[in-house]
C-alpha positions as CSV (number, residue, x, y, z in Angstrom):
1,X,19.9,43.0,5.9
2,X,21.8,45.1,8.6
3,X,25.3,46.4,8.6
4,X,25.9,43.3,11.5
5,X,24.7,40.6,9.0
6,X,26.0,42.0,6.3
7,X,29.7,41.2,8.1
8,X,28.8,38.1,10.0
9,X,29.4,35.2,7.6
10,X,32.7,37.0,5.3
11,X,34.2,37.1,9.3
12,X,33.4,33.5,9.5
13,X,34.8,32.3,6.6
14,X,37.6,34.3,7.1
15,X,37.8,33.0,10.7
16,X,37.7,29.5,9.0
17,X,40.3,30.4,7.0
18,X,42.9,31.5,9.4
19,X,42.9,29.0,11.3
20,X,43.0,26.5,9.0
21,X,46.0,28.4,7.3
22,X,47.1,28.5,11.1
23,X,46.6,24.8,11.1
24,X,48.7,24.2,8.0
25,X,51.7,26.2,9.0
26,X,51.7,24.6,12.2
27,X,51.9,20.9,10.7
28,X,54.4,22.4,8.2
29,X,56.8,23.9,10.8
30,X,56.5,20.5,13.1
31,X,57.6,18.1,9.8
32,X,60.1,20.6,9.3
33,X,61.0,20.7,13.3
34,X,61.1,16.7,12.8
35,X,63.5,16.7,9.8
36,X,65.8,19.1,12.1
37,X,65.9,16.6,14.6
38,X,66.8,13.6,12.5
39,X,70.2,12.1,13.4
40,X,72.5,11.6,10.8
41,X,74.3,8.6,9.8
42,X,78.0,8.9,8.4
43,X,78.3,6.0,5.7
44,X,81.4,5.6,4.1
45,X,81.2,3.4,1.0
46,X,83.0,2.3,-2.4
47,X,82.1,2.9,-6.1
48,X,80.6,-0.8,-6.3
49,X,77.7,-1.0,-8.9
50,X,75.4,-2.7,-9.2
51,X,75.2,-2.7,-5.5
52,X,76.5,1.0,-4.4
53,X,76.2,3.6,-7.5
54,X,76.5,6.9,-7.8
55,X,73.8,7.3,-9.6
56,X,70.6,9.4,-7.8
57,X,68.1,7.2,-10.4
58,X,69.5,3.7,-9.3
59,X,72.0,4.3,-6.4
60,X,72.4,0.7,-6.5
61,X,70.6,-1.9,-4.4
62,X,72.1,-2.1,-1.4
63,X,72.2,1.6,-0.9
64,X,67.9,1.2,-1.7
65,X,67.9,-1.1,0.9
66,X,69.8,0.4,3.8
67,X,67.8,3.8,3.1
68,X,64.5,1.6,3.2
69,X,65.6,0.4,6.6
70,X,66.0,3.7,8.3
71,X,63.0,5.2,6.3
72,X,60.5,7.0,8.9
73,X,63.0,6.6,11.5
74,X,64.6,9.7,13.5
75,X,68.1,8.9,11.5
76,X,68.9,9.8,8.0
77,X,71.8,8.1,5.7
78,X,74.8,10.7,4.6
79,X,76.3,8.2,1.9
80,X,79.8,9.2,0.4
81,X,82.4,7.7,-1.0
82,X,85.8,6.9,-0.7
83,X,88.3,4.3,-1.6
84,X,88.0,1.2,0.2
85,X,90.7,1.1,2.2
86,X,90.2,4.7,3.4
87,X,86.4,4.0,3.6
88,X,87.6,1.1,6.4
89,X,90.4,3.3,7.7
90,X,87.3,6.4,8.4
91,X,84.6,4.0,10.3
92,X,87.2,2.7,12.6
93,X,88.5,5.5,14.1
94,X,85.2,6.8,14.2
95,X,85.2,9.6,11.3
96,X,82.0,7.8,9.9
97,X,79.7,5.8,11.8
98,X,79.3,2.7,9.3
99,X,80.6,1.1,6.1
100,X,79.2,-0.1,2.9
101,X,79.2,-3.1,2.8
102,X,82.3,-5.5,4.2
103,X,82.8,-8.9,4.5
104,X,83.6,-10.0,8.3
105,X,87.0,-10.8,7.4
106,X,87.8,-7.3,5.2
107,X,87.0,-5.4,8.7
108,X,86.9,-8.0,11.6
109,X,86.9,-4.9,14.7
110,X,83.7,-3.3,12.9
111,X,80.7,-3.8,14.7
112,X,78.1,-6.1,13.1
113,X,74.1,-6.7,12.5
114,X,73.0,-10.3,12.7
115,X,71.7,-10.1,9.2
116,X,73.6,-9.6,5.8
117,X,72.6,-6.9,3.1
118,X,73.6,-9.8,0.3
119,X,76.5,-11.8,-0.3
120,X,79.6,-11.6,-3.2
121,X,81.4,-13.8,-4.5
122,X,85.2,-13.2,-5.9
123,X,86.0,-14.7,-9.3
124,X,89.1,-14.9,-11.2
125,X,88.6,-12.8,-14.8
126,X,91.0,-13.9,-17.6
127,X,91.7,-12.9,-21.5
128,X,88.8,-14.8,-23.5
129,X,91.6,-17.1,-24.8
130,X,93.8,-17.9,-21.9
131,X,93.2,-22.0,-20.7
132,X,94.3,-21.3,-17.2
133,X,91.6,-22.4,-15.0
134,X,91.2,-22.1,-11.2
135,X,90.8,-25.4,-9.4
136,X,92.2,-25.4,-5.6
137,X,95.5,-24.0,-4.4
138,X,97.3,-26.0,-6.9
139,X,96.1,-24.5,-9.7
140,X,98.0,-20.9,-8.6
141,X,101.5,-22.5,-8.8
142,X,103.4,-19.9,-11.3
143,X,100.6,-17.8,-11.8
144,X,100.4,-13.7,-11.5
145,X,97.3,-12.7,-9.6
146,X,95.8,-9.1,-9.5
147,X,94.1,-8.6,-6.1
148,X,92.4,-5.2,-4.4
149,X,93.9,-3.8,-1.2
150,X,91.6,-5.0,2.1
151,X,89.8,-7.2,0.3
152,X,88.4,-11.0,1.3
153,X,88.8,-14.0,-0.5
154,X,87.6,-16.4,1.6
155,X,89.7,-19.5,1.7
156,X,92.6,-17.9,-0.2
157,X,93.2,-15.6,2.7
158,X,95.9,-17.5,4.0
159,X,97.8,-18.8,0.4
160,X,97.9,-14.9,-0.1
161,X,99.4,-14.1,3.2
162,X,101.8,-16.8,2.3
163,X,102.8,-16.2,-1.0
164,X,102.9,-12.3,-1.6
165,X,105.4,-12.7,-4.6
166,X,102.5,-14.0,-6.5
167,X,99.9,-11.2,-6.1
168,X,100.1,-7.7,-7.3
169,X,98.1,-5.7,-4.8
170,X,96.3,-1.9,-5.8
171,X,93.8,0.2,-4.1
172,X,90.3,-0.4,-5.0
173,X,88.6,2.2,-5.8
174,X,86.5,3.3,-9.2
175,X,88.8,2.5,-11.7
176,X,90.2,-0.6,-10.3
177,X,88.7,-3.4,-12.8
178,X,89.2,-0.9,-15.8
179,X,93.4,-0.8,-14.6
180,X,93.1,-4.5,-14.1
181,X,91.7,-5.6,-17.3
182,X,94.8,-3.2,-18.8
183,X,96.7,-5.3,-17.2
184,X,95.5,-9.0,-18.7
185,X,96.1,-7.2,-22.0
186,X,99.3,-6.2,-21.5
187,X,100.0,-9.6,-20.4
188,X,101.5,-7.9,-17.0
189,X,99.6,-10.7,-14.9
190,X,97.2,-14.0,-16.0
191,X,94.4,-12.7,-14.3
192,X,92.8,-10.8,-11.5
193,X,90.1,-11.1,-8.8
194,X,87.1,-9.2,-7.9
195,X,83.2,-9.5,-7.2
196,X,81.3,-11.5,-10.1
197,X,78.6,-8.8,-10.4
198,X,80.3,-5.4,-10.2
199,X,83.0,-7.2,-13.0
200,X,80.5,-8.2,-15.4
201,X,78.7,-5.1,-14.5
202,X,81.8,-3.1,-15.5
203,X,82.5,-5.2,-18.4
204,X,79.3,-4.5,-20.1
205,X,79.2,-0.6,-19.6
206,X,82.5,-1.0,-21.8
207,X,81.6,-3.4,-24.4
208,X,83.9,-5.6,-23.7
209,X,82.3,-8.7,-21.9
210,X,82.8,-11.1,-24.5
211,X,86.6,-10.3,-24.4
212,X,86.6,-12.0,-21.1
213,X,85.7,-14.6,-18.8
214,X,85.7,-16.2,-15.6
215,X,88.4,-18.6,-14.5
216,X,86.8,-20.1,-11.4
217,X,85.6,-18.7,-8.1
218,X,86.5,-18.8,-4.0
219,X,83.4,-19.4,-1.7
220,X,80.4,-16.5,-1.7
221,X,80.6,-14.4,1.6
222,X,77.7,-12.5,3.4
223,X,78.0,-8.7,3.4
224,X,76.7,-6.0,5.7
225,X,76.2,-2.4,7.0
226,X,79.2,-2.7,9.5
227,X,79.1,0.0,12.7
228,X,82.5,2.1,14.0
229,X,83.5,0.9,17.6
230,X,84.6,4.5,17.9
231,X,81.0,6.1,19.0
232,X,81.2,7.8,22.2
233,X,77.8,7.0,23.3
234,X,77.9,3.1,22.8
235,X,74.6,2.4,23.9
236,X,73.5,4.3,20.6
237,X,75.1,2.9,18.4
238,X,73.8,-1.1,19.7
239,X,70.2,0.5,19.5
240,X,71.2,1.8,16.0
241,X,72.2,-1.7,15.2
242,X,69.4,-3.4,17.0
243,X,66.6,-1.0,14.8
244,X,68.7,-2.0,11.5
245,X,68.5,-5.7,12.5
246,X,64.9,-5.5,13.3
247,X,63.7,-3.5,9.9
248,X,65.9,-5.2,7.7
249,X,64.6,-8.6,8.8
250,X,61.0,-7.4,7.5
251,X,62.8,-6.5,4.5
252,X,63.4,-9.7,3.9
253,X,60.1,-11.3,4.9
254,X,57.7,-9.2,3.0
255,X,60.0,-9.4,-0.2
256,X,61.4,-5.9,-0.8
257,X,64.6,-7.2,-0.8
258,X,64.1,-10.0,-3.4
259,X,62.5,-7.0,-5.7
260,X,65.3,-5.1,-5.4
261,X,67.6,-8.0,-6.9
262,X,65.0,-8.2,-9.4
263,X,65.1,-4.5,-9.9
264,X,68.9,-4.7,-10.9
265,X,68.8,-7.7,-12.7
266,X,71.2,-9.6,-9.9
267,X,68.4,-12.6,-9.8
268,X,68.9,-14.5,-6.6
């Protein structure tokens, strides 16, 4: 073997070697390059579980879903949160670019998808042993009602408007059902209203679900990812909302979303 042979294959392999290592740096530096570029979204959201959690296991399902829809995309979610009415106050004047997740009627100038990211329903919550029951308008005559601040009940909206004396209103924020249910046992109001799930959800991380129940409830109301009408560059945010609609429709059809209920034991 000569000197030359001796060298030729090691330089070849080593060749080889560089420029795959080359190869892998590259590919390295352009998924980094691409995570640089990624657009953020400013979401401003509520302490809401089961459906928006801070939790980084089970963030709740709604928060799984909206990330699902802008997964592979060139925007990433920024989630925080904030009291509600702060949370609405931030995405209108265009602190944040969207909210987690309104009813139409808790933020009517938002901008809004075509499709909902679930529904909730508001239900009255009473001491185990107290008979009142809702059933219509009549039913509230002479009754003390604890309510959160910016929050939709459907067709109560206007018998609130109209009879403030009767409601006691409080921010919502993390510790609003525990403040409310201190309330009912202090006998400081005969009951309060707030989303079925996220009550029973809170009722049974205390132990205490079988010291109350629910007294009726108003009509369910779709949710969504609302949008701030505050973005400079409109045209953005409609194609923002136009990709959201699109993906989250798929969603839908190919049943992520229905295993995500599942997931968080929220059924249908």
């Amino acid at each position: 073997m000569t000197p030359s042979q001796g060298y030729t294959l090691p330089f070849k392999r080593s060749l080889k070697g560089l420029i795959a290592l080359s190869l892998l740096l590259a590919s390295n530096a352009a998924k980094a390059y691409s995570n640089n570029k990624q657009e953020i979204i400013e979401v401003n959201a509520i302490d809401w579980c089961p459906q928006i959690c801070i939790d980084k296991e089970k963030p709740g399902y709604i928060v799984e879903l909206v990330e699902q829809v802008f997964k592979d995309t060139e925007y990433q979610l920024s989630v925080q949160i904030f009291p509600w009415s702060r949370a609405i106050k931030n995405v209108s004047q265009g602190k944040a670019d969207a909210l987690l997740s309104p009813a139409k009627s808790e933020a009517p100038h938002l901008l809004y998808p075509e499709t909902e990211v679930g529904f909730q329903q508001m239900c009255f919550f009473t001491l185990k042993g107290s008979k009142w029951q809702y059933k219509g308008i009549d039913s509230l005559k002479g009754i003390q009602v604890g309510i959160a601040n910016d929050t939709s009940i459907e067709e109560l909206n206007d018998y609130v408007n109209a009879h403030p004396e009767q409601f006691q209103f409080q921010p919502y924020h993390e510790r609003y059902v525990n403040q409310s249910l201190a309330k009912l046992e202090k006998g400081r109001m005969d009951t309060f209203l707030f989303t079925k799930n996220t009550t029973k959800y809170v009722l049974a991380s205390i132990g205490k679900a079988d010291k109350y129940r629910i007294a009726g409830c108003v009509s369910k109301a779709p949710i969504y990812m609302a949008f701030t009408p505050a973005q400079s560059d409109g045209a953005t945010m409609l194609n923002i909302i136009s990709l959201f609609d699109e993906r989250l429709k798929k969603l839908y059809q190919n049943g992520y979303y229905q295993r995500l209920l599942d997931k968080y034991n929220l059924g249908d």
